[in-house]
C-alpha positions in Angstrom: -7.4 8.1 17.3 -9.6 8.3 14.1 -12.6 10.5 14.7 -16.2 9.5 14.3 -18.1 11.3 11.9 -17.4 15.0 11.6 -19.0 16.7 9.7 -17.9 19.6 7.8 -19.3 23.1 8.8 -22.7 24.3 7.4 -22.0 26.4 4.3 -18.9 24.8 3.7 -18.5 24.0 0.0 -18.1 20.0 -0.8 -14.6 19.2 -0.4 -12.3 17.6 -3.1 -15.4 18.0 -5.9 -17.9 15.1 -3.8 -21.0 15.3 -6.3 -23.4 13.7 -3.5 -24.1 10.6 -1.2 -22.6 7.3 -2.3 -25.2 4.5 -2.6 -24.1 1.9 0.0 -24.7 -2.0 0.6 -23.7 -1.1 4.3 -24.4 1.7 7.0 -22.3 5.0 6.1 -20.1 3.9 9.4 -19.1 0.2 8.2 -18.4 1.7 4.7 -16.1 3.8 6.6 -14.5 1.3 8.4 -14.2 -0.9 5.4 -12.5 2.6 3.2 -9.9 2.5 5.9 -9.5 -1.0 6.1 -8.7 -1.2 2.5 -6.2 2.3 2.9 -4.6 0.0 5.9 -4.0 -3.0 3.5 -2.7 -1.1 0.0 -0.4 0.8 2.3 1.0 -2.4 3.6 1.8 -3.5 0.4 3.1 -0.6 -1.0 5.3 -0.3 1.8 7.0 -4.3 0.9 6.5 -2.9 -2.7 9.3 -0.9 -2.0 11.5 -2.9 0.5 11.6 -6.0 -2.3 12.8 -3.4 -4.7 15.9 -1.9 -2.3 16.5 -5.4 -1.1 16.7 -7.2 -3.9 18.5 -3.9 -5.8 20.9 -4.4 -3.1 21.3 -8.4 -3.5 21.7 -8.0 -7.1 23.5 -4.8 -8.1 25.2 -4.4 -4.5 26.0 -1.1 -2.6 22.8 -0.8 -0.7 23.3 2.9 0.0 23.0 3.5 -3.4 20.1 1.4 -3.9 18.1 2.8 -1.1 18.7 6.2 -2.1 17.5 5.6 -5.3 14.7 3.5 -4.8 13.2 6.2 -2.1 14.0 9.5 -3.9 12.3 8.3 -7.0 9.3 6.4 -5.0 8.6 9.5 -3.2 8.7 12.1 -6.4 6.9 9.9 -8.0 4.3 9.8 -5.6 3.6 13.6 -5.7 3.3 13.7 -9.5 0.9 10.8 -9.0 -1.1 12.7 -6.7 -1.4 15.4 -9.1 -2.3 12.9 -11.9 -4.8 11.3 -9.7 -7.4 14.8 -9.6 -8.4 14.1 -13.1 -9.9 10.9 -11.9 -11.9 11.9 -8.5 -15.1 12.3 -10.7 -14.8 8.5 -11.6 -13.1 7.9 -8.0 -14.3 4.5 -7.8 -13.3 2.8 -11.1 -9.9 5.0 -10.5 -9.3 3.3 -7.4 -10.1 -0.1 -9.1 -7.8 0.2 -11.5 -5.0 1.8 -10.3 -4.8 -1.4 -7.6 -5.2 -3.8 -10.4 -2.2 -1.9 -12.1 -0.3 -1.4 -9.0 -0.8 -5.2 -8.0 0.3 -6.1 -11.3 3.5 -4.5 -11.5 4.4 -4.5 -7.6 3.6 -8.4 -7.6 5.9 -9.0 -10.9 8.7 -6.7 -10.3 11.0 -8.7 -8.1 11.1 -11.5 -11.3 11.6 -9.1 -13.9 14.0 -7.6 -12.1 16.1 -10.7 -11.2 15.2 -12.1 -15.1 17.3 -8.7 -16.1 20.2 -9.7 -14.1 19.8 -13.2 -14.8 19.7 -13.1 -18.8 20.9 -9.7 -19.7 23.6 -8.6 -17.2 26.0 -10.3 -19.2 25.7 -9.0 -22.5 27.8 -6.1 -21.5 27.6 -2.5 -23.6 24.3 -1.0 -23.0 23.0 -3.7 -21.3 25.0 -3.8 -18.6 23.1 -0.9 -16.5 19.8 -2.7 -17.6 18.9 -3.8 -13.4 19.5 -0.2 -12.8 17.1 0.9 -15.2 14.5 -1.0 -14.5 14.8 -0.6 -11.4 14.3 3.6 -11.7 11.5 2.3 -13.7 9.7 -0.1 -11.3 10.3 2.7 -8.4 8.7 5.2 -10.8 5.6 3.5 -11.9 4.9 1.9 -8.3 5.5 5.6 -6.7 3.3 6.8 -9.3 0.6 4.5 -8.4 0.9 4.5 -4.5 0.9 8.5 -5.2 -3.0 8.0 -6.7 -4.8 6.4 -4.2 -5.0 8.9 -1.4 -6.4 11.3 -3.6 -8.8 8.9 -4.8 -9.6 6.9 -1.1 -10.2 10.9 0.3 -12.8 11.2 -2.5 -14.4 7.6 -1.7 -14.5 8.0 1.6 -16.0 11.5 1.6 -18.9 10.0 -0.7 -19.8 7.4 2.2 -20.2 10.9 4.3 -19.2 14.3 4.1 -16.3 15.3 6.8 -14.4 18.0 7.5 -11.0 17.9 5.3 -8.8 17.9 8.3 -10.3 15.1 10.0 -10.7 12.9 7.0 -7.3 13.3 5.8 -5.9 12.7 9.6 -8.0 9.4 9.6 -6.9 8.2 6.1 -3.1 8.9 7.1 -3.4 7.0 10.5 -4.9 4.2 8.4 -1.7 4.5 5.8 0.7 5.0 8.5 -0.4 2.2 10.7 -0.7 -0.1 7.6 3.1 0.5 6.5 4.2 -0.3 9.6 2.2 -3.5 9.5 4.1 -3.8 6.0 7.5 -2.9 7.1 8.1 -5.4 9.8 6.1 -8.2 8.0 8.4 -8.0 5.0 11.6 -8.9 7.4 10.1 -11.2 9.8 7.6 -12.8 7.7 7.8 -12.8 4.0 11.3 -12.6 3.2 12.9 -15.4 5.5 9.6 -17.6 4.8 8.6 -17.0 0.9 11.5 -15.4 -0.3 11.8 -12.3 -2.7 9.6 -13.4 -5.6 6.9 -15.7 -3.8 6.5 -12.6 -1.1 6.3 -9.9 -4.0 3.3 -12.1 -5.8 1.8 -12.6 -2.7 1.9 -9.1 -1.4 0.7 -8.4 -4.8 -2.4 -11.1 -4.9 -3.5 -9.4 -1.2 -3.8 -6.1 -3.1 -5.8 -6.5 -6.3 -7.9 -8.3 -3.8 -8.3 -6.0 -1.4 -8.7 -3.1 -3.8 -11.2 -4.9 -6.1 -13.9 -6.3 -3.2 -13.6 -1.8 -1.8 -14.7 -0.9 -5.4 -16.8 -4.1 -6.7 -18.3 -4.8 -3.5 -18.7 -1.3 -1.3 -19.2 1.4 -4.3 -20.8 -1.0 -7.2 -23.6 1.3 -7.3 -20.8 4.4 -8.6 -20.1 2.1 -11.6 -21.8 1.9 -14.6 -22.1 -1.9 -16.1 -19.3 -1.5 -18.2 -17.0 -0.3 -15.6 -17.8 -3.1 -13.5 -17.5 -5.9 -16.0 -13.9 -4.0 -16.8 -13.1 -3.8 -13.4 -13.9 -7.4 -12.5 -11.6 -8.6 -16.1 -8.9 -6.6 -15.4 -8.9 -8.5 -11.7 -9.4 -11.6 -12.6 -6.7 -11.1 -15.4 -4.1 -9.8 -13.1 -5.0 -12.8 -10.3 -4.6 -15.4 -13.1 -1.2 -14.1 -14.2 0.0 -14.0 -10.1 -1.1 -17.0 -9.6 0.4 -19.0 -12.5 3.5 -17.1 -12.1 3.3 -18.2 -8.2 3.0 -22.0 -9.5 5.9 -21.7 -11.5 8.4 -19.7 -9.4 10.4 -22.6 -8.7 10.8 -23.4 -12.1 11.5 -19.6 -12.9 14.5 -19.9 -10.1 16.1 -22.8 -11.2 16.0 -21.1 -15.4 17.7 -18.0 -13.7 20.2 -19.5 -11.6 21.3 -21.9 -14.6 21.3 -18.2 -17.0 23.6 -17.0 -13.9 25.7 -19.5 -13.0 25.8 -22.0 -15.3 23.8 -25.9 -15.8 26.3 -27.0 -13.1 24.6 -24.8 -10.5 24.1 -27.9 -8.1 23.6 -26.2 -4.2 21.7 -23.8 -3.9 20.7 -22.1 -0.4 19.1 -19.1 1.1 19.9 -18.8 5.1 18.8 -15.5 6.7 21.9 -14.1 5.8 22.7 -14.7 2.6 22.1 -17.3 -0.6 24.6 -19.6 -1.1 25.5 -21.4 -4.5 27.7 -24.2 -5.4 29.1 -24.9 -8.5 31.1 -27.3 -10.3 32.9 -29.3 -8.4 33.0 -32.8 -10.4 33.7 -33.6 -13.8 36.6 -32.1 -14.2 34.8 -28.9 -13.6 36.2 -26.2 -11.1 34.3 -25.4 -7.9 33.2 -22.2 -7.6 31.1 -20.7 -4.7 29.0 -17.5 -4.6 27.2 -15.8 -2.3 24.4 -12.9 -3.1 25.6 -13.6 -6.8 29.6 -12.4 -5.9 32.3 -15.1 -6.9 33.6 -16.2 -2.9 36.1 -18.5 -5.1 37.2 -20.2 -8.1 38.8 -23.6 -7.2 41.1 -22.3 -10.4 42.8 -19.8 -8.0 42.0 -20.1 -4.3 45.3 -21.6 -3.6 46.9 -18.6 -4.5 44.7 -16.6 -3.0 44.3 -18.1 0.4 48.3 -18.5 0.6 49.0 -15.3 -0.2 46.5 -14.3 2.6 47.4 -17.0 5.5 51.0 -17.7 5.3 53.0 -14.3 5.2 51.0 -13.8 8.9 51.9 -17.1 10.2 55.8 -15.7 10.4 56.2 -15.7 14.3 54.2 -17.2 16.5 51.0 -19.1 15.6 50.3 -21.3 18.1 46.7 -19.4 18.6 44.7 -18.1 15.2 41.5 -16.4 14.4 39.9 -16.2 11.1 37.5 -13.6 10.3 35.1 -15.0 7.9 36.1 -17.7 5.8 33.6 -20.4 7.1 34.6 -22.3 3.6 37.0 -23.6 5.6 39.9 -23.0 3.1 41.9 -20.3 5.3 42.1 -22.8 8.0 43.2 -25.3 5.6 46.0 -23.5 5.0 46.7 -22.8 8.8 46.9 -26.1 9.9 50.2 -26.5 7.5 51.8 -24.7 9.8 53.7 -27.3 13.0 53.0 -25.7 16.4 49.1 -24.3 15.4 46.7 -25.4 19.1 43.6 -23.9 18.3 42.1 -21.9 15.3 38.8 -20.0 16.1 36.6 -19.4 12.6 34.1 -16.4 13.5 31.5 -16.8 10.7 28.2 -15.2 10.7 26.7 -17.8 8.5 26.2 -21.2 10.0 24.8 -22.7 6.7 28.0 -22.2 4.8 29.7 -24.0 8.0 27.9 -26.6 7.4 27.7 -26.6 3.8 31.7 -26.6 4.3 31.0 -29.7 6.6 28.5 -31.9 4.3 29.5 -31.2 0.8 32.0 -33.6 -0.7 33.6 -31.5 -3.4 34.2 -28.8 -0.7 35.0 -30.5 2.6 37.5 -32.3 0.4 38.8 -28.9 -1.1 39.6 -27.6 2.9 41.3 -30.8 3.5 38.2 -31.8 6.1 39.3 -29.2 8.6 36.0 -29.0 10.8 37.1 -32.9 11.5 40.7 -31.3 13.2 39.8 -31.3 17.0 41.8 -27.9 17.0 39.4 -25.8 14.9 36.2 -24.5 16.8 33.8 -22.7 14.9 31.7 -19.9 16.5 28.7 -18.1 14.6 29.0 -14.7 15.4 29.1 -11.0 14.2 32.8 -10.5 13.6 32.5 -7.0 14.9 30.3 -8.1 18.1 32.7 -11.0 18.6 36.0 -9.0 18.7 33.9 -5.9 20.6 33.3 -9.3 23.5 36.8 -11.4 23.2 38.9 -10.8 25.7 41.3 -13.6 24.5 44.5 -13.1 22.7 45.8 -14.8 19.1 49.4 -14.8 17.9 47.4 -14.6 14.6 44.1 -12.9 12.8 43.0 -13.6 9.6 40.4 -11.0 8.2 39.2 -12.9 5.3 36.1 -10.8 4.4 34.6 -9.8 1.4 35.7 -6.8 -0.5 35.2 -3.4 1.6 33.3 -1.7 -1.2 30.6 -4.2 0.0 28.4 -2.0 1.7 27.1 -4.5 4.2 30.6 -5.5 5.7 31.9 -1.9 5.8 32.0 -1.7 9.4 34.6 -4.7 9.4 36.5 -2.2 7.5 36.7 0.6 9.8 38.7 1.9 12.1 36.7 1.1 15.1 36.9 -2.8 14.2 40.9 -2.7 13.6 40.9 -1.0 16.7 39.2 -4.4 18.4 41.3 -6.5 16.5 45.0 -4.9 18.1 43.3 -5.1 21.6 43.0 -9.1 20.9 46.3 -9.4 19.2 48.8 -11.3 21.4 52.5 -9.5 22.3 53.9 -10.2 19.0 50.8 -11.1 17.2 50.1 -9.6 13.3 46.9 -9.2 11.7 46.3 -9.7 7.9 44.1 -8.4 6.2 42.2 -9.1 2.5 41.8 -5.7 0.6 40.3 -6.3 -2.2 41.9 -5.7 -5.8 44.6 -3.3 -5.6 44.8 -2.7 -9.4 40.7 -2.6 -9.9 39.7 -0.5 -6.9 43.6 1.2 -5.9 41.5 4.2 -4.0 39.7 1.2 -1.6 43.3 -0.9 -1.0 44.8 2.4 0.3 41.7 3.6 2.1 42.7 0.6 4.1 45.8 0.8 4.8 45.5 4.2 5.9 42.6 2.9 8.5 44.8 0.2 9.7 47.6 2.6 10.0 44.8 5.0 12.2 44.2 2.2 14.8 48.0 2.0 15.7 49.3 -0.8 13.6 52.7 -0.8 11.6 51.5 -2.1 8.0 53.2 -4.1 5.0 51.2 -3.5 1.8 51.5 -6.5 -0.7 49.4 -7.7 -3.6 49.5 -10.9 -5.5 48.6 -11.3 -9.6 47.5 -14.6 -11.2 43.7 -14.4 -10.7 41.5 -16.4 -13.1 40.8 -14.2 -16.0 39.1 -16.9 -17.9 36.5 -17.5 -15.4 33.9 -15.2 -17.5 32.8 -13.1 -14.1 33.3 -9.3 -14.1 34.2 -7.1 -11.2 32.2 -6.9 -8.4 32.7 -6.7 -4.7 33.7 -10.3 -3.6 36.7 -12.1 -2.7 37.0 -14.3 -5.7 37.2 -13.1 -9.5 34.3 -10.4 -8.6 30.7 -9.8 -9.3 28.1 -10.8 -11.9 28.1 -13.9 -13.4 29.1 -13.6 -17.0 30.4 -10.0 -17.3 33.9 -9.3 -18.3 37.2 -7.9 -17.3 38.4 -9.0 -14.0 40.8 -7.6 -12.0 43.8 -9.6 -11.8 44.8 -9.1 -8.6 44.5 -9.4 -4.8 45.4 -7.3 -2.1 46.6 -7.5 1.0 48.3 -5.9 4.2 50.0 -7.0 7.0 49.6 -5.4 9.7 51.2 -5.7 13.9 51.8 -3.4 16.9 56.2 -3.3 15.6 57.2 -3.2 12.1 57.2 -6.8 11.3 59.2 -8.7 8.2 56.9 -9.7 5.6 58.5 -13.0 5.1 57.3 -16.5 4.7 57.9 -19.5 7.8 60.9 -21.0 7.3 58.8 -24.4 8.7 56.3 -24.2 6.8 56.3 -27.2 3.6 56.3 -26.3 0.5 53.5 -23.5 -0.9 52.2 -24.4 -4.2 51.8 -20.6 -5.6 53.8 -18.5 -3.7 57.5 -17.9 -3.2 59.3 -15.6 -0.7 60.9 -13.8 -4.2 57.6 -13.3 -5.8 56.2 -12.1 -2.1 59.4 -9.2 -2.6 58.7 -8.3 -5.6 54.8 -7.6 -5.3 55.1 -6.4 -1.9 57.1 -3.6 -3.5 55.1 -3.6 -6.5 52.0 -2.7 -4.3 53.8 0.7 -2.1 54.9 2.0 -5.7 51.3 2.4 -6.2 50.7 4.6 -3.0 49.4 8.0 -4.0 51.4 11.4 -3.6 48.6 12.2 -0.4 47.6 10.1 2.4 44.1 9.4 2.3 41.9 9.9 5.6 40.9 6.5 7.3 37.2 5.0 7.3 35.4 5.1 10.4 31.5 3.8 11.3 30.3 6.9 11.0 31.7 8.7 8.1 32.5 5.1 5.6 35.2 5.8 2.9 34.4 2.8 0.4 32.1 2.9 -2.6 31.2 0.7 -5.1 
C-alpha cells in the first residue's frame, strides 16, 4: 500500500541531494499522486519496450530462447549503468526526466521498424551484414535499458522535491508504482496491442503514450524547476519526437508493404497476421512458382514440394491406411498426397492455425496446388494444439504424418520431444507407423539424429531416410522451416530433407505397391538415401529430447 506522507526523521540530512521545496501548480499530495502516476505509465511502456524487442527478435531471427536471453540480460545491465549515469543529472532532475522520456519514447517507439527495415533490406547482403538484426538488436536493448535505468533515480529526486520522505518509504512507493505499471504493460502488450495494432503500430503507440506522459510531469507539474530555455527545449524536443511518431504511424502501412516486397519479392500478393503466426503468399501466377512463408521461414516452394511431401507421405502409407492423421500441414498438400492412396476413409489434419485452413480453402493458386482436398468429404480439419490433441485422442490411425516445422524452431520443440512421440505410439493403430519430418539431415546432422534417438526413447523401431533435390536456386538461406529455410534472400541452402519412419515392429521402408505413379520418388532412389542417411549416424548415440531438458538449437 503506498504510504501517505512520511516524513524523514528530524536531523536527517536531505536525501538523494533535494536542494529544497519544488514550486508546485498543485497541493504537495496531487503532485504526488501525479509523480507516481507518471512512474506507473513509463513503466508500462518500458515493460512492451522490451516484449516488442524479444518478440519481434524472435519472429525475425528465430530461437526465442536466445532472443529472450539476450534482450533481458542486456536490458537489465544496462539499466544499472543507467542508474549510475543518471546521479550526474538529479541537480537538473526535472529537465533530466524530460529528456530522457523524449529519448526513450523516440527510440522505444521506432525500434520495432528499424529493426524489421534491417531484416528487410540488409539480411540478405550476406558477409557482415548478415548478423546486422542481432546487432541492433543488442543495441536497441542497450540504449532502452539505459534509459529505463535513469528515471528512478531521477522520479526519487522529483518526487522528494514535492515533499521530503523518508528513503525507505519513497523508494517502496515509487517501486509499487513501477511494478504495478509493468504488469499493466506486460499483459496489455499480448492481449491488446499485439493482436490489435500489430508490432510496429503498438511500438509507436506505446511510444506516443510516453513522451506524452513524461512531458505534461515535467512541463506541466515542475515548470517552475526549469529555466526558459529548458522549457522551450523540452517542449521542441517533444513536439519533434510526436511529429516523427506520428508521421511514421500514418505511413506504417506503406512501410509494410516496402518491407515485405524487399523480403519477399513484388509478387508478395497475401499477406496475413492471425494470432498465431503471419502468413505470406507468393507467386503463384505467371508462370511464377508458389511459395508460402510463415514468420518469414519458406513453408514451400511449389519448385519442390512434390518431392518433399512424397517423400514424407508415401513411404508411411505401406500397410494399412485406411485411417490418417497429419500433424500440421494445414496447406493441405500432405493430404493431397494421401488421398492417392485407394482404401484411405478418413484423414484428420490437426492444424493450430485456422487462417492458413482457410487460406488453403479460398486461394485459387493453392487450393488448386492440394488438388481441392478440403472439398473431399473424407478430410476433417480440427484446429488444435498438436500436443494437446494427441494428449486428448483416444482414437487410433493406421497412419501419422508429423509434418511440422524444423525442430530447431524453438516454438514447436515440444512436438519434438519425447513426451509427444510418446502420445503419438499410444494413438497408433496395431500395425500403424508414424513419419516423421526432421529437418535437413546434411545442414543440421546433430538435430536429424537428436530425433531419431527421441523416437527411438518412446519405444518405436525407426527407419532413417533423407531425400536430395531441394531448390537451390530459390535464393533463401537456411533457417528453421520446412521448405528451402529461412530468410528471404540469403544463400546456401541445404539440399536436403530428412525424415524417419518410425512403428511399434521393425517395419519395411518400402513404397505401396497400389499406389499410381509418384512423380519424384522411386523405391531405388528411397534404397539408396535411406542408406545414405544411417551412414551418417555418429560413432555415439546421442541422448533424446524431452520437455524439460530440449536438445535442439538454432
Amino acid at each position: 500500500m503506498i504510504e501517505p506522507h512520511a516524513p524523514a526523521p528530524p536531523g536527517a540530512p536531505p536525501p538523494w541531494g533535494v536542494q529544497g521545496q519544488a514550486r508546485l501548480p498543485v497541493r504537495p499530495g496531487i503532485g504526488r499522486f501525479l509523480v507516481l502516476a507518471g512512474v506507473f505509465v513509463c513503466a508500462a511502456c518500458g515493460l512492451v519496450y522490451e516484449l516488442e524487442l524479444v518478440a519481434l527478435a524472435s519472429y525475425l531471427i528465430g530461437d526465442s530462447v536466445t532472443q529472450t536471453s539476450v534482450v533481458l540480460s542486456v536490458m537489465v545491465f544496462a539499466m544499472g549503468v543507467g542508474s549510475l549515469a543518471a546521479k550526474r543529472l538529479r541537480r537538473c532532475a526535472a529537465a533530466g526526466f524530460g529528456a530522457v522520456e523524449a529519448a526513450l519514447a523516440l527510440v522505444g517507439g521506432c525500434s520495432a521498424m528499424a529493426l524489421y527495415a534491417v531484416f528487410a533490406w540488409t539480411g540478405g547482403w550476406g558477409g557482415p551484414w548478415a548478423d546486422g538484426p542481432r546487432c541492433l538488436l543488442v543495441v536497441f536493448s542497450l540504449t532502452i535499458g539505459l534509459l529505463i535505468g535513469a528515471e528512478v533515480p531521477l522520479l526519487m529526486e522529483l518526487i522528494q522535491r514535492i515533499r521530503r520522505q523518508d528513503p525507505g518509504g519513497a523508494v517502496a512507493d515509487l517501486f509499487a508504482a513501477d511494478y504495478v505499471g509493468a504488469l499493466v504493460g506486460g499483459l496489455a502488450f499480448p492481449f491488446l496491442l499485439l493482436p490489435q495494432l500489430g508490432q510496429l503500430s503498438g511500438a509507436l503507440l506505446t511510444g506516443t503514450v510516453n513522451v506524452i506522459a513524461g512531458g505534461a510531469l515535467v512541463l506541466g507539474l515542475f515548470r517552475g524547476d526549469l529555466s526558459r530555455r529548458a522549457r522551450w527545449t523540452l517542449v521542441v524536443a517533444n513536439v519533434v519526437v510526436l511529429g516523427l511518431l506520428a508521421s511514421a504511424a500514418m505511413l506504417v502501412d506503406d512501410f509494410e508493404r516496402a518491407a515485405r516486397h524487399a523480403l519477399y519479392g513484388a509478387d508478395a500478393r497475401v499477406a496475413l497476421r492471425s494470432g498465431v503466426q503471419e502468413a505470406v503468399v507468393t507467386g503463384g501466377s505467371h508462370g511464377r512458382p508458389l511459395r508460402f512463408f510463415f514468420d518469414g521461414r519458406l513453408r514451400f516452394s511449389g519448385r519442390d514440394e512434390r518431392r518433399y511431401h512424397e517423400a514424407l507421405v508415401h513411404p508411411a502409407m505401406n500397410g494399412p491406411h485406411a485411417r490418417v492423421l497429419i500433424l500440421g500441414g494445414g496447406d493441405g498438400l500432405a493430404a493431397r498426397e494421401v488421398l492417392r492412396h485407394p482404401g484411405v476413409r478418413r484423414v484428420d489434419i490437426v492444424e493450430p492455425d485456422a487462417d492458413v485452413v482457410r487460406l488453403a480453402r479460398g486461394d485459387a493458386a493453392l487450393s488448386a496446388l492440394n488438388d481441392h482436398v478440403y472439398d473431399d468429404p473424407r478430410v476433417h480439419e480440427v484446429t488444435a494444439d498438436a500436443f494437446s490433441r494427441l494428449r486428448f485422442d483416444r482414437s487410433r490411425y493406421d497412419v501419422v504424418v508429423s509434418d511440422l516445422p524444423d525442430p530447431c524452431v524453438t516454438g514447436v520443440t515440444k512436438l519434438y520431444s519425447q513426451e509427444f512421440y510418446g502420445l503419438a505410439r499410444r494413438v497408433l493403430a496395431p500395425g500403424g507407423r508414424l513419419v516423421v519430418h526432421a529437418g535437413p539431415l546434411a545442414g543440421r546432422h546433430r538435430a536429424f539424429w537428436t530425433v531419431e534417438a527421441t523416437i527411438r526413447a518412446a519405444g518405436l523401431s525407426t527407419r532413417p531416410y533423407r531425400v536430395g533435390g531441394r531448390d537451390r536456386d530459390a535464393g533463401f538461406g537456411v533457417r528453421p522451416g520446412r521448405g528451402a529455410g529461412g530468410a528471404p534472400g540469403a544463400a546456401g541452402a541445404a539440399g536436403d530433407w530428412g525424415f524417419i519412419l518410425a512403428s511399434r515392429v521393425p517395419a519395411p521402408l518400402r513404397l505401396d505397391s497400389s499406389c499410381p505413379r509418384l512423380r519424384t520418388l522411386t523405391q531405388a532412389a528411397l534404397t539408396a538415401d535411406a542408406r545414405a542417411a544411417s551412414r551418417s549416424r555418429g560413432p555415439r548415440p546421442l541422448p533424446p529430447s524431452t520437455l524439460v531438458h530440449p536438445r535442439y538449437t538454432d
